[in-house]
N, C-alpha and C positions, 0 to 999 in steps of 0.2 A: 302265184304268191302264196305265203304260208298264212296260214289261220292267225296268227301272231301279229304278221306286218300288217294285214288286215284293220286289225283290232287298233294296231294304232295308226293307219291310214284314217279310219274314221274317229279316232281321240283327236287327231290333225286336224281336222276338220270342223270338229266341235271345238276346239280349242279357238280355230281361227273367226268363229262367231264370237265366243266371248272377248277375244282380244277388238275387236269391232264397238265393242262397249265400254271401250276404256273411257274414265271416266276423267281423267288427263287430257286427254287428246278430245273429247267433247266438248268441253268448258273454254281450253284455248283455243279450238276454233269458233266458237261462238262470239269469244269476247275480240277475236282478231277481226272478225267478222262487221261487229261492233260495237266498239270499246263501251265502257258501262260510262255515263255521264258523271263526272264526279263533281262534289259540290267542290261551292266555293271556298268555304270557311269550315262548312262540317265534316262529321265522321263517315267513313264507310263502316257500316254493321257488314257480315258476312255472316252468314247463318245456311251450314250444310243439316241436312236431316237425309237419312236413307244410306243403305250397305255402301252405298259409293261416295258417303262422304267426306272420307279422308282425300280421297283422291280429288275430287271436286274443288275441294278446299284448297288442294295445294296449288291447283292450275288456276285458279282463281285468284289467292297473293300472288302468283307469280307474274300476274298479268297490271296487278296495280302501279305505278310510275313507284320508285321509291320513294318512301318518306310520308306517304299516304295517310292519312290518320286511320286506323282502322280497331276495330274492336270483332273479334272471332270469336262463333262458340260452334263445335262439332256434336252431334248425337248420331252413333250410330250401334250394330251389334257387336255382340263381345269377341265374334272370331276376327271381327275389322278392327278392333279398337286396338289405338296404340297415341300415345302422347308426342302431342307437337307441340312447339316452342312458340308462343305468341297464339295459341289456341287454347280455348276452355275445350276440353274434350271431356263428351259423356260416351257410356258404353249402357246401353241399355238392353233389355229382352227382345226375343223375337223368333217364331211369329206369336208366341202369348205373350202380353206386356206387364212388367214387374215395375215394383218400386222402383229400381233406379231410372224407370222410364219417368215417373211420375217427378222425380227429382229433378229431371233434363228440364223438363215440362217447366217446372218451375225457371228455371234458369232460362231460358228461353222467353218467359214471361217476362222477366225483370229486366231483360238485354233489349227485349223491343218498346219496353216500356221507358224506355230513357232516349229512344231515337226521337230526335223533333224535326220538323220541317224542314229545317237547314241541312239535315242528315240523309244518306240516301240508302237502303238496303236491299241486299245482293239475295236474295234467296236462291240456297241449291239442293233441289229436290231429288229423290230415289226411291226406286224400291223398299220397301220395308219402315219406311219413315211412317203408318199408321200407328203398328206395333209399337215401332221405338219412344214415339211422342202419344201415350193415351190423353193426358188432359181430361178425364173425367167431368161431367157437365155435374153442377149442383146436385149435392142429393145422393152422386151415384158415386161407389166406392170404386175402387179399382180394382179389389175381388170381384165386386158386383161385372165391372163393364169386363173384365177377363174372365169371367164364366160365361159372358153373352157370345166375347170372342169361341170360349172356344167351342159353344153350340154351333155358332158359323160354320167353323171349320169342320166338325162334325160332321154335320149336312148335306155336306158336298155344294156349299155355296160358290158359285163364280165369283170376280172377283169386284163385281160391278153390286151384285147384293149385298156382298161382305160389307163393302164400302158403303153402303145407304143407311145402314144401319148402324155404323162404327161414325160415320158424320153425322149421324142427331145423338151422340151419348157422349162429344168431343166439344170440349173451347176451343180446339187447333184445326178441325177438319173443317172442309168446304167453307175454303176464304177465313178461317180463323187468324191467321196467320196476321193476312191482311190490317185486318181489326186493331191488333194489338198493337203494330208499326204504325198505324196512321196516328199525325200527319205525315210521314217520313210514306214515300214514295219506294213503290217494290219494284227491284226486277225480279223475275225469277227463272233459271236454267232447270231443264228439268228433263230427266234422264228415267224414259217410260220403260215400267214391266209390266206392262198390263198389254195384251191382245186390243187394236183399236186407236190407240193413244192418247183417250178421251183424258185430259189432263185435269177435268173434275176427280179422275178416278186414278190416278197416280198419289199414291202415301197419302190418299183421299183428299186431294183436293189444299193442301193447309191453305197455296195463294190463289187461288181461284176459285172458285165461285162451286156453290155444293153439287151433288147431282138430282137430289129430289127432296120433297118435304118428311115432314113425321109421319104425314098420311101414307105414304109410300112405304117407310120405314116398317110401320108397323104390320103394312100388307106382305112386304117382303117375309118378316118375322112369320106369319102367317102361315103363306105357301110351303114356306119352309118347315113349317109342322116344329117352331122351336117357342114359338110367343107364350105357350104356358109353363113352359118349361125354363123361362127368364124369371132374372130376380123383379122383385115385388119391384124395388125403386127403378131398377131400366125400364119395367113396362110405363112407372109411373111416368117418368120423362118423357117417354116417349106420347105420350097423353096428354102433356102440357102445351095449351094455346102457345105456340111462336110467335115471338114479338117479331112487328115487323124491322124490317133490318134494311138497310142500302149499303153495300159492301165498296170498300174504296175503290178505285181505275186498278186494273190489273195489266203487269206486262209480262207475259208467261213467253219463252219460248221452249220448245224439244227440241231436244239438241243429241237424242239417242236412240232406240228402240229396237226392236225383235226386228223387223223387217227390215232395218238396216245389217244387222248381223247376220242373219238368212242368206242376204245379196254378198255379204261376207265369207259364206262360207262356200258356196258359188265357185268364187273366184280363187278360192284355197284348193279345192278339187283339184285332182291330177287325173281325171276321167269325167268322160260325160255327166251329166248332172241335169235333173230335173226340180225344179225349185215347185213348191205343189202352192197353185193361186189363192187357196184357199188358208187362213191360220188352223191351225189342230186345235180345237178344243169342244166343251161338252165333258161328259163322263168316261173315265177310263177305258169302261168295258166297250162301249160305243166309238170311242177315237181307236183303239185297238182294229175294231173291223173295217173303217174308215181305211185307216191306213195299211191293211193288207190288201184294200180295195186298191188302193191306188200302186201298191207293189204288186201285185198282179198285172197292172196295165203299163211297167216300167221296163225297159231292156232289162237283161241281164249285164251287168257291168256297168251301168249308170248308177248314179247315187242317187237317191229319191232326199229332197231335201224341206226341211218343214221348222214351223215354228210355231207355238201359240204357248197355251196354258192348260189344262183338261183338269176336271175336278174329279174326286175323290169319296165315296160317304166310309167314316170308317167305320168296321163293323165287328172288330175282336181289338183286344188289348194288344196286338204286335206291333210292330215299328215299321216303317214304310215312310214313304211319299209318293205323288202323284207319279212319277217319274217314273221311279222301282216299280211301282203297282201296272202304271202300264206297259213296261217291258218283259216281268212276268204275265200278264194277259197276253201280250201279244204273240207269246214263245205258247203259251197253250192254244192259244185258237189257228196259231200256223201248224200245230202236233193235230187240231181236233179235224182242218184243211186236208191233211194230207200233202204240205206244200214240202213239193219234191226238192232237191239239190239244195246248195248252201245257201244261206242266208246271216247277214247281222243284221241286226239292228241297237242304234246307242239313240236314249232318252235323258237327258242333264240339263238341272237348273243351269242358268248362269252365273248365281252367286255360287255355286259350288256347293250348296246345302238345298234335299232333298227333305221335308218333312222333317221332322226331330230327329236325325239320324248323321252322321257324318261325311253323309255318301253324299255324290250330286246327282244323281240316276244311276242307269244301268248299261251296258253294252253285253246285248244276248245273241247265243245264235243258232244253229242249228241244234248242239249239242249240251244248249243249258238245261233244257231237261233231264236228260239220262244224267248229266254231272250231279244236279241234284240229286235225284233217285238214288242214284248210286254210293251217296254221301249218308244216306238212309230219311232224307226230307222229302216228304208229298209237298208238292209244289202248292197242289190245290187245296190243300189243307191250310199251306200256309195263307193263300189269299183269303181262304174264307175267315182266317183269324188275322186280316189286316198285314201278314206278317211276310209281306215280301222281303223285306229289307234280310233275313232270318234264309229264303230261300236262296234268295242273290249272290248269299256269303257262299254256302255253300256249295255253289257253282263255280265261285271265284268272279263274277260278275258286275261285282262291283263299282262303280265309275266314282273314283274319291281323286280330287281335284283339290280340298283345300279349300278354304275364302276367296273370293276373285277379287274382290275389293268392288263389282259392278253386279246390276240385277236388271234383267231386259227379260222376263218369264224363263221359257223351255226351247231347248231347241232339238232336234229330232234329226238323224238321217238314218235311209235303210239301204240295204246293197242285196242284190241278189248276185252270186258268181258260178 
């Protein structure tokens, strides 16, 4: 086979995980599955949050009997956003959250704030619905809580710190949601990007229940070497006695995830294939030697097949994401190897967006080094200035997909031929 069909042998294959997350085809089999209880007399609210909200939303009207009483509002990011007819639709920031986020927020506020008892509401939860919906807690600005985000990010927080800390400076996160709709009864569908599919920790929790206290929060901040470096009022909040709270019944189902898309891509494979037990995640530079451990111990001709999340700390002003950065790692530490004969390897969000940058990862191989080099870019220049996205180009390495309308984390496969 040539280098080319190669290359899109394993786009095929990435591709057929993220179609696995369709976020259409999740929603109606869940509701077919079983149907949502509609009231008698009241409204159905319907309330999408997360990249896959559009699509959520649509399988979800489609699924109500005609004539339904319903009231819809969408939030999600601006490469998904597009207007539907008998929907509020917001487009908001992400992953750092803007005013228009804070506007959703409100909207969202005043939509659940009119559901009563008699009413029943649909929650449909995704990826990126933290970002999209900040809801700042008393006190805290939205400059304020978007500068603590972006220390997070920073840091090389996983996604389970990010979120501890992002659900004590929120009125929507871990079960906020909840709050606001009661007495009105939630379900909620929900479509994990998180490694796990601890549904405290999906767009942090809005209908379920938090993942830890302040005291947590604050430790996290901590470890992470960022709690001095917060503004004065986040540290303050996060310092304030919590009232105690009893959060209403929750009825959450997953209805999506990374490890369904994995088994996805599996079955999309036109050659052996080994799916790896473990999720990929941890630090770049760390999941890079991981995963050459495990292509070392793979046939040649089998696809080595993976999923998770891996973090990031950034450390110059370049452009990148987790993605880019570990498929240039992983092209230098197989040049530093010695590893003989050809190799790919593709790294891609499944929303199709890699860190700030337009790509969804990379697809590297044997010869994305010399491409660089040759193009007149040190590769390792580029990493230590954050700036894989800068090397990738120059390779042609690219992996740009576009918005997928879905978000199930990262998906990974390698080939050796």
């Amino acid at each position: 086979m040539t280098a080319q069909s190669l290359r899109s042998e394993l786009t095929e294959i990435f591709m057929a995980g993220v179609a696995a997350a369709d976020p259409v085809g999740a929603v109606r089999r869940a509701l077919e599955a079983r149907p949502l209880d509609l009231p008698r007399r009241g409204t159905v609210f319907v309330l999408a949050i997360g990249k896959a909200a559009h699509g959520m939303m649509q399988a979800a009207r489609a699924a109500l009997p005609d004539g339904t009483p319903t009231r819809c509002l969408a939030v999600t990011n601006y490469e998904n956003h597009r207007d539907v007819a008998g929907v509020a639709c917001y487009a908001a920031g992400h992953p750092v959250p803007d005013g228009r986020g804070v506007i959703a927020g409100l909207a969202v506020e005043k939509l659940l704030g009119e559901a009563g008892a008699g009413d029943v509401v649909l929650a449909l939860i995704s990826g990126g619905g933290s970002a999209l919906l900040p809801g700042p807690v008393d006190g805290v600005t939205l400059a304020e809580k978007a500068e603590v985000n972006r220390l997070l990010l920073a840091s090389g927080a996983d996604i389970e710190d990010t979120n501890i800390v992002r659900q004590a400076l929120s009125r929507f996160k871990g079960g906020g949601l909840l709050r606001l709709a009661a007495p009105a009864p939630v379900r909620s569908l929900i479509l994990s990007d998180v490694v796990g599919d601890d549904l405290r920790v999906i767009a942090s929790g809005p209908t379920v229940g938090p993942i830890a206290d302040h005291a947590t929060a604050r430790a996290v901040a901590r470890r992470l070497g960022i709690w001095d470096q917060m503004p004065e009022a986040a540290r303050a909040a996060l310092l304030r006695v919590e009232p105690a709270a009893t959060l209403p019944a929750t009825d959450a189902e997953l209805v999506g995830s990374n490890a369904i898309s994995v088994a996805a891509m599996g079955r999309a494979a036109r050659r052996p294939v080994r799916i790896a037990g473990d999720p990929l995640i941890g630090p770049v530079d760390r999941a890079a030697e991981i995963l050459l451990d495990m292509a070392g111990e793979t046939p040649p001709g089998t696809a080595l097949l993976l999923g998770g999340e891996t973090t990031v700390i950034i450390r110059g002003p370049g452009r990148g994401g987790r993605n880019q950065e570990l498929a240039l790692r992983l092209a230098l530490r197989a040049e530093a190897r010695g590893m003989a004969g050809g190799w790919l390897f593709l790294s891609g969000g499944t929303d199709g967006r890699d860190g700030p940058t337009e790509a969804a990862g990379a697809l590297v191989d044997a010869g994305s080094l010399s491409r660089m080099r040759a193009a007149g870019v040190d590769p390792e220049a580029c990493l230590a200035n954050s700036d894989s996205n800068a090397a990738l180009a120059a390779s042609g390495d690219l992996l740009t997909t576009g918005a997928t309308g879905t978000n199930v984390a990262d998906l990974q496969v390698f080939l050796k031929v």
